[in-house]
C-alpha positions as CSV (number, residue, x, y, z in Angstrom):
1,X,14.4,-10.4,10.7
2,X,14.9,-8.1,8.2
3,X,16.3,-9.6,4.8
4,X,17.8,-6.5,2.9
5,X,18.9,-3.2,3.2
6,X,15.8,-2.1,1.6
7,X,14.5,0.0,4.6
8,X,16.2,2.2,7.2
9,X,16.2,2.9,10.7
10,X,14.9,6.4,11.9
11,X,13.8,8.2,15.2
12,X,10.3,9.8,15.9
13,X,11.6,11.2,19.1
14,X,13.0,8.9,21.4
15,X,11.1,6.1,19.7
16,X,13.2,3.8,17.0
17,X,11.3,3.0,13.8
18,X,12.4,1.0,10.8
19,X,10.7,1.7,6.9
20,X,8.7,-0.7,5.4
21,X,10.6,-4.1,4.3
22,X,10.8,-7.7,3.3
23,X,10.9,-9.7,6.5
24,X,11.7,-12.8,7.4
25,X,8.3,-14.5,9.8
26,X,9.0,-18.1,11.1
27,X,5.3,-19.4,11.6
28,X,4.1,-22.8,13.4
29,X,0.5,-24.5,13.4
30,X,-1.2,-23.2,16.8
31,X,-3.3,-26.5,17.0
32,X,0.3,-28.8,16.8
33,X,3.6,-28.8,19.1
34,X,6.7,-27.0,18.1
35,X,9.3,-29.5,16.2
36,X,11.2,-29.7,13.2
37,X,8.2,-30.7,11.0
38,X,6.3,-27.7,12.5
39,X,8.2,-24.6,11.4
40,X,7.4,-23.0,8.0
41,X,9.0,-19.9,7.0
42,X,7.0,-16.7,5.3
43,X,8.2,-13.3,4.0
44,X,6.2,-10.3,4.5
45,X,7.2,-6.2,3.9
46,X,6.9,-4.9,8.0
47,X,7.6,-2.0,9.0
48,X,8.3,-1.6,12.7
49,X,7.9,0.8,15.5
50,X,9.1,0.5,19.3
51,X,6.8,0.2,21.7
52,X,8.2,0.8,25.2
53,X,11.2,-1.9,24.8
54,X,9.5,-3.7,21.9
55,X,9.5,-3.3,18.1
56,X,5.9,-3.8,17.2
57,X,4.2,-3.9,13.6
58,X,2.2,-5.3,11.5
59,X,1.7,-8.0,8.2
60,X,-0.5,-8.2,5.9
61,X,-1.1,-12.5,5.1
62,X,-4.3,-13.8,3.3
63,X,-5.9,-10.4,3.7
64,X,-5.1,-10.4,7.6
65,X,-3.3,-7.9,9.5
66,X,-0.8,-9.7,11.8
67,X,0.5,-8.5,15.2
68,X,4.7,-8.5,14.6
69,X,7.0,-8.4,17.5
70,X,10.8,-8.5,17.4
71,X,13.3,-10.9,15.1
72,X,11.0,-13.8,13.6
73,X,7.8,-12.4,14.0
74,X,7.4,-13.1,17.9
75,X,10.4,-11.8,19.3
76,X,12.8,-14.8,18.0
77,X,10.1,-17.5,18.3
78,X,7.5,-18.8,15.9
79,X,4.2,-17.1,15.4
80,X,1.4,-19.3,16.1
81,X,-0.9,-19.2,13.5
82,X,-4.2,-20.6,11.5
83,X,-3.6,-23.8,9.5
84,X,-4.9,-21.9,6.4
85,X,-1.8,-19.3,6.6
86,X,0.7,-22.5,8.2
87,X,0.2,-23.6,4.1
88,X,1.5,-20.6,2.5
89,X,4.6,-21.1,4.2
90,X,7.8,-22.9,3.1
91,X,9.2,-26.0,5.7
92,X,12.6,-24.6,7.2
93,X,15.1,-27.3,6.8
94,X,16.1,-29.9,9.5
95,X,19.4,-28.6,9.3
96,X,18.8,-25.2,9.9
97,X,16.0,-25.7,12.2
98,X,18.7,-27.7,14.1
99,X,20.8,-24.1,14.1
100,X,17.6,-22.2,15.1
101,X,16.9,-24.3,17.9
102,X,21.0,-24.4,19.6
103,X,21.4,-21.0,18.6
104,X,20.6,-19.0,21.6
105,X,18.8,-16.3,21.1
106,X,16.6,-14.8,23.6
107,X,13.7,-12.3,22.6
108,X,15.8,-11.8,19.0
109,X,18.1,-14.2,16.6
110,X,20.8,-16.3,17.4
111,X,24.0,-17.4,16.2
112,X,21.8,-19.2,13.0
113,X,20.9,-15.6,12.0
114,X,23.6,-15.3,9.0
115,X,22.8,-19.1,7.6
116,X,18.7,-18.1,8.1
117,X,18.8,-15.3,6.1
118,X,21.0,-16.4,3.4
119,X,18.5,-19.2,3.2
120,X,15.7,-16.9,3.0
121,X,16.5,-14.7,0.7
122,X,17.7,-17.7,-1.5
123,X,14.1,-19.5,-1.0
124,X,11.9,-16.5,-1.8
125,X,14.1,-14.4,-4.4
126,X,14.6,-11.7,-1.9
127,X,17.1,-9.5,-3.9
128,X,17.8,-7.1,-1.5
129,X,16.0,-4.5,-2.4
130,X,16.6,-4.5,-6.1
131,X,14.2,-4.1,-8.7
132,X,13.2,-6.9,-11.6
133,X,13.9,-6.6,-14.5
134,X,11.4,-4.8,-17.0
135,X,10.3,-8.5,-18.7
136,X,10.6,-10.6,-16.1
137,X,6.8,-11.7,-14.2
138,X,8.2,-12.7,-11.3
139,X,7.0,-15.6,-9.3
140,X,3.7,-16.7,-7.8
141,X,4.4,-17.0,-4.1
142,X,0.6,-17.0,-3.2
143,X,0.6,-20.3,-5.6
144,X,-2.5,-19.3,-7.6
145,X,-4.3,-19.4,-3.8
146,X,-3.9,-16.1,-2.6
147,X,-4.4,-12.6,-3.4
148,X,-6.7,-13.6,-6.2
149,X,-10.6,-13.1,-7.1
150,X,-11.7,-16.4,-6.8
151,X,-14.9,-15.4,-9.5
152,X,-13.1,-13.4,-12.1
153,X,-9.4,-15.1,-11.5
154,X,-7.8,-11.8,-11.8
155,X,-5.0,-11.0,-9.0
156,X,-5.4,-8.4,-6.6
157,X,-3.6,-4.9,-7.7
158,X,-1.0,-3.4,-5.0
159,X,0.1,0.4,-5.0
160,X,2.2,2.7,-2.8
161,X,-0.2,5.2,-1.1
162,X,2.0,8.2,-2.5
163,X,1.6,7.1,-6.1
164,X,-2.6,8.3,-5.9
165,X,-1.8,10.5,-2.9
166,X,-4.3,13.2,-3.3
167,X,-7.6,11.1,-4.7
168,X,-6.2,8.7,-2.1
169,X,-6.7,11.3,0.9
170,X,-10.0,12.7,-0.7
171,X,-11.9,10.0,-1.5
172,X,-10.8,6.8,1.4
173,X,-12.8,6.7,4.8
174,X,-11.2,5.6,7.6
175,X,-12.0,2.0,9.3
176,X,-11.8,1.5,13.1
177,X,-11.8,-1.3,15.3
178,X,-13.3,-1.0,18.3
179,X,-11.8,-3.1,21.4
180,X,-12.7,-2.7,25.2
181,X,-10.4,-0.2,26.9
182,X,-10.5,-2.6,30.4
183,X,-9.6,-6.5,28.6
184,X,-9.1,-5.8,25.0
185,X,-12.4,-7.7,23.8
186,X,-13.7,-6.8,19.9
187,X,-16.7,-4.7,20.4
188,X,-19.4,-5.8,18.7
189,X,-21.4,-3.0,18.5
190,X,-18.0,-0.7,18.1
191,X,-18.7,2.6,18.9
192,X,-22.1,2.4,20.4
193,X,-21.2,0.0,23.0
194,X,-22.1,0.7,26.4
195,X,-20.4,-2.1,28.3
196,X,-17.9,-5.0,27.1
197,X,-19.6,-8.8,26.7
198,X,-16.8,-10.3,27.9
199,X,-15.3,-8.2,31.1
200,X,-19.0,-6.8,31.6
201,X,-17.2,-3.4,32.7
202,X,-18.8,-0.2,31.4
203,X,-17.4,2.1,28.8
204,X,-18.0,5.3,27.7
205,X,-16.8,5.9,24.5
206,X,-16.9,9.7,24.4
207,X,-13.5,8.9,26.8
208,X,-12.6,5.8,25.7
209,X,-12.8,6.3,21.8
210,X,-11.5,9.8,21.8
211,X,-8.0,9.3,20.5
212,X,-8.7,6.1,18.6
213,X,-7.0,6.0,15.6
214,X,-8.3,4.1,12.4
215,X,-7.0,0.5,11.5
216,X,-7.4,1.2,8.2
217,X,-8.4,3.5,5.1
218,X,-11.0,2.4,2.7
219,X,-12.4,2.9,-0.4
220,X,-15.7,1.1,-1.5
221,X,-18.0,2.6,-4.4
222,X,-18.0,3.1,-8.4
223,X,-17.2,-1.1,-8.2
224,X,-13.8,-0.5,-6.3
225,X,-12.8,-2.3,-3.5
226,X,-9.7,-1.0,-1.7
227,X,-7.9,-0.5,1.6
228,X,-4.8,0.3,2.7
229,X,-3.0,-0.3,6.2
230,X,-0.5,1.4,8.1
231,X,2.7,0.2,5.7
232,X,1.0,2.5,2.9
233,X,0.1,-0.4,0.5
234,X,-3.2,-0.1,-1.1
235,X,-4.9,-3.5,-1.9
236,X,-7.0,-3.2,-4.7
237,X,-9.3,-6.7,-4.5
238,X,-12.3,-5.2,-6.9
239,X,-12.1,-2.8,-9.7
240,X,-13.8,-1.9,-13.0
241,X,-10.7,-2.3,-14.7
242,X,-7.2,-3.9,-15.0
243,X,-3.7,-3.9,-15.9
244,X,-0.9,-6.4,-16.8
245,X,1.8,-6.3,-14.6
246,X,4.7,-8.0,-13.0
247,X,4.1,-10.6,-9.3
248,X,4.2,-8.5,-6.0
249,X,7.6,-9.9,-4.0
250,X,6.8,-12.3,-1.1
251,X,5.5,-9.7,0.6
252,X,2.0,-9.6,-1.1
253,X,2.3,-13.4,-2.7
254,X,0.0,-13.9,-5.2
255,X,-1.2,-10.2,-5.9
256,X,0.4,-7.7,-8.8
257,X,2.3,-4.6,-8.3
258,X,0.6,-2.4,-10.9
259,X,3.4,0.7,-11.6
260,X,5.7,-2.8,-12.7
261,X,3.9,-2.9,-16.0
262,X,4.6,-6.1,-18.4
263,X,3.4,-6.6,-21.7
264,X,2.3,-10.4,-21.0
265,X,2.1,-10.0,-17.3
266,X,-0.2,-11.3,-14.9
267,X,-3.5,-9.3,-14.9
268,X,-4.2,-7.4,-11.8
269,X,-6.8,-4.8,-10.7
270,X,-5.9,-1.5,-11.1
271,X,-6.9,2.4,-10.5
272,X,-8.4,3.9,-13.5
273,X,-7.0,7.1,-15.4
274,X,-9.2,9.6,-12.9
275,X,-7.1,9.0,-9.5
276,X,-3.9,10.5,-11.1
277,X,-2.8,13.8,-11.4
278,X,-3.0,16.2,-14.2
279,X,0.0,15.7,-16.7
280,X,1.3,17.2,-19.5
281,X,1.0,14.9,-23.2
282,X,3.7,16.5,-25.0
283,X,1.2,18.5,-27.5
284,X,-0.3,22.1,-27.9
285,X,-4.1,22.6,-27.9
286,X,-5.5,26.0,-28.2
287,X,-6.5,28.4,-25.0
288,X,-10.0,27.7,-23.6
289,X,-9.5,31.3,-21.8
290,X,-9.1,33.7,-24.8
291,X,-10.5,30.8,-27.6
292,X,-6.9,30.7,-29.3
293,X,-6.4,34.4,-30.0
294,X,-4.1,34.7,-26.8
295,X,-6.0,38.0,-26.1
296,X,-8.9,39.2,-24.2
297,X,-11.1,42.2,-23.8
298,X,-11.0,43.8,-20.7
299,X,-14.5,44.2,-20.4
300,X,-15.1,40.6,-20.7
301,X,-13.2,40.0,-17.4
302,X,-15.0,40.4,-14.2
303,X,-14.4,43.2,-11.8
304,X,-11.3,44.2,-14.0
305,X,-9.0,46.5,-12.4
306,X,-5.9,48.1,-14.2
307,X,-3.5,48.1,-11.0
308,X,-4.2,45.0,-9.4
309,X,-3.9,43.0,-13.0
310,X,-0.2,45.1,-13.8
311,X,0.6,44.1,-10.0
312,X,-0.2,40.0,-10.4
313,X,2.2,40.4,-13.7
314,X,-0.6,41.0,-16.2
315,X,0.0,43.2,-19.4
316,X,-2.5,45.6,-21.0
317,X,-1.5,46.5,-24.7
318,X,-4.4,49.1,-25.0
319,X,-7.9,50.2,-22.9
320,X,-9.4,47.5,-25.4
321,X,-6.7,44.5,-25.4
322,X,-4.9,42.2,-22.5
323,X,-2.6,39.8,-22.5
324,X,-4.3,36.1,-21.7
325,X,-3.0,35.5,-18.5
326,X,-3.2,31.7,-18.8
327,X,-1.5,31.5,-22.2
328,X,0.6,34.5,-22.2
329,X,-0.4,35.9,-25.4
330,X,0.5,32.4,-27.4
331,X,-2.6,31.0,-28.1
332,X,-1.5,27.5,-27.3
333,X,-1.0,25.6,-24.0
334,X,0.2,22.5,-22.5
335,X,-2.1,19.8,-22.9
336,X,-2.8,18.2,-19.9
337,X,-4.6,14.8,-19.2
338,X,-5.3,12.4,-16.0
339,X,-3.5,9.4,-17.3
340,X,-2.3,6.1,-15.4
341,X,1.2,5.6,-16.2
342,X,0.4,2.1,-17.2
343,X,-2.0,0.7,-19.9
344,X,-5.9,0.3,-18.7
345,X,-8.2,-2.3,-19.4
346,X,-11.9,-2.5,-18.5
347,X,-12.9,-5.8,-17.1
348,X,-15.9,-6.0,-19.0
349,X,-14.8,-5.8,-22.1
350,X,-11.3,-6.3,-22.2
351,X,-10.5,-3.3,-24.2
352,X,-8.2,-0.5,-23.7
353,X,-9.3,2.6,-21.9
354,X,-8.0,5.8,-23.4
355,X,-7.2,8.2,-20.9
């Protein structure tokens, strides 16, 4: 169940997707019977795709990547789930579990959809959608347990995909899970395997692999530790270097969304100056093409020809003198620097990091 009107619904072709947002998973203990005192509520960002006549997708709890199907998580019922992630979530009340229970829905919500999701959003500060405010730290939902180096202390660091886009796309590998194409068995051996341990039926992966798309990116070098799943959320759980920012939603609880920065926020790890684009600092700095002088000799340029330069917009003041192409004759350009657009710190020292 989706709690806001954060995301939206679209069409890839025939097929119905919905954007990435907070979403409401009712979770019991696989090991104990369904009742009352067995139903714990979690909210995770999903986004969701159809599937024949299913919407499938995914969330990301205690650094697991959990099958979603329908309203609730498993198409109006409970997801069964580990007692480790059964204590991150909140009891639903007797009350309300008394409305889920009479109210009727089959393979989606029922008539306790309106009282469920007021009482969710309520619960876990679901806003719908809305930003917090610039001072505010948010709250712990992970309860100091989750999303958190248990060494260092630090919180993990969450950023959108698009925010490091390019270094993003150049530097992350993709990560693949390998699963027989007959009973759906992990491969051990992933891509070399040669027959499944649990069906004993033979594969061959040049057919069977051929179209398999990665679970994952990844990034793991220069002490970083980072991966990012399908919703476009990049997990940052080991970096050189951090930042003080505001509590993820519910969606990540525990972890730190680093582009919220807050003076006396939590500290998270962060991407350091070098994964960001070029920009501009506001100040002037002299021409490293023509040293300053905003002119240059035509003889210094390699395989100089007249037309072509006039034709690309150059100008030539004499046979001697052009115009510097990169700073138009002015001497001065834009200064430009790879800078995070919040503060860094190095975990080693604690001290700032000028970009």
């Amino acid at each position: 169940m989706y709690l806001t009107n954060e995301g939206h619904t679209y069409y890839r072709g025939t097929e119905q997707c919905h954007t990435k947002a907070p979403f409401l998973l009712l979770i019991q203990d696989k090991d104990t019977d369904l009742g009352s005192k067995n139903l714990r509520a979690l909210v995770r960002k999903v986004a969701l795709q159809q599937f024949g006549h299913w919407m499938i997708g995914t969330a990301r709890i205690k650094n697991q990547s959990m099958v979603v199907s329908g309203a609730y998580g498993s198409d109006g019922l409970p997801m069964s789930v580990s007692k480790e992630i059964y204590d991150l979530g909140v009891p639903v009340p007797q009350d309300l579990y008394d409305l889920w229970n009479k109210g009727g829905g089959w393979n989606s919500c029922g008539s306790e959809a309106t009282a469920m999701r007021e009482w969710a959003r309520k619960t876990f500060n679901v806003q719908g959608g809305k930003k917090m405010e610039k001072d505010y730290v948010g709250i712990d939902y992970g309860m100091g347990k989750t999303n958190r180096d248990p060494k260092t202390g630090i919180h993990y660091g969450v950023i959108n995909q698009n925010e490091i886009l390019q270094a993003w796309a150049d530097e992350s590998e993709p990560y693949y899970i390998y699963t027989c194409p007959h009973c759906g068995n992990e491969l051990k051996r992933g891509q070399d395997a040669k027959r499944c341990g649990a069906c004993y039926k033979k594969i061959d992966p040049d057919v069977d692999f051929d179209m398999l798309e990665p679970f994952s990116f990844f990034f793991n070098s220069d002490g970083y530790l980072a991966e990012c799943g399908e919703d476009g959320d990049i997990f940052i759980t080991k970096s050189p270097f951090y930042t003080t920012c505001q509590y993820c939603s519910p969606c990540a609880p525990g972890a730190g969304y680093i582009m919220n920065t807050v003076k006396d926020g939590i500290i998270a790890y962060c991407f350091g100056h070098d994964w960001f684009e070029e920009r501009p600092t506001g100040r002037l700095v002299g021409c490293k093409r023509c040293n300053g002088r905003g002119l240059l000799n035509p003889n210094d340029i390699p395989n100089f020809n007249p037309d072509k330069f006039k034709e690309n917009g150059g100008h030539i003041l004499d046979p001697f003198t052009v115009e510097c192409w990169v700073c138009h004759g002015r001497g001065e350009v834009k200064e430009m620097v790879q800078q995070a657009p919040y503060p860094v710190f190095s975990v080693k020292t604690g001290e700032l990091v000028e970009p």
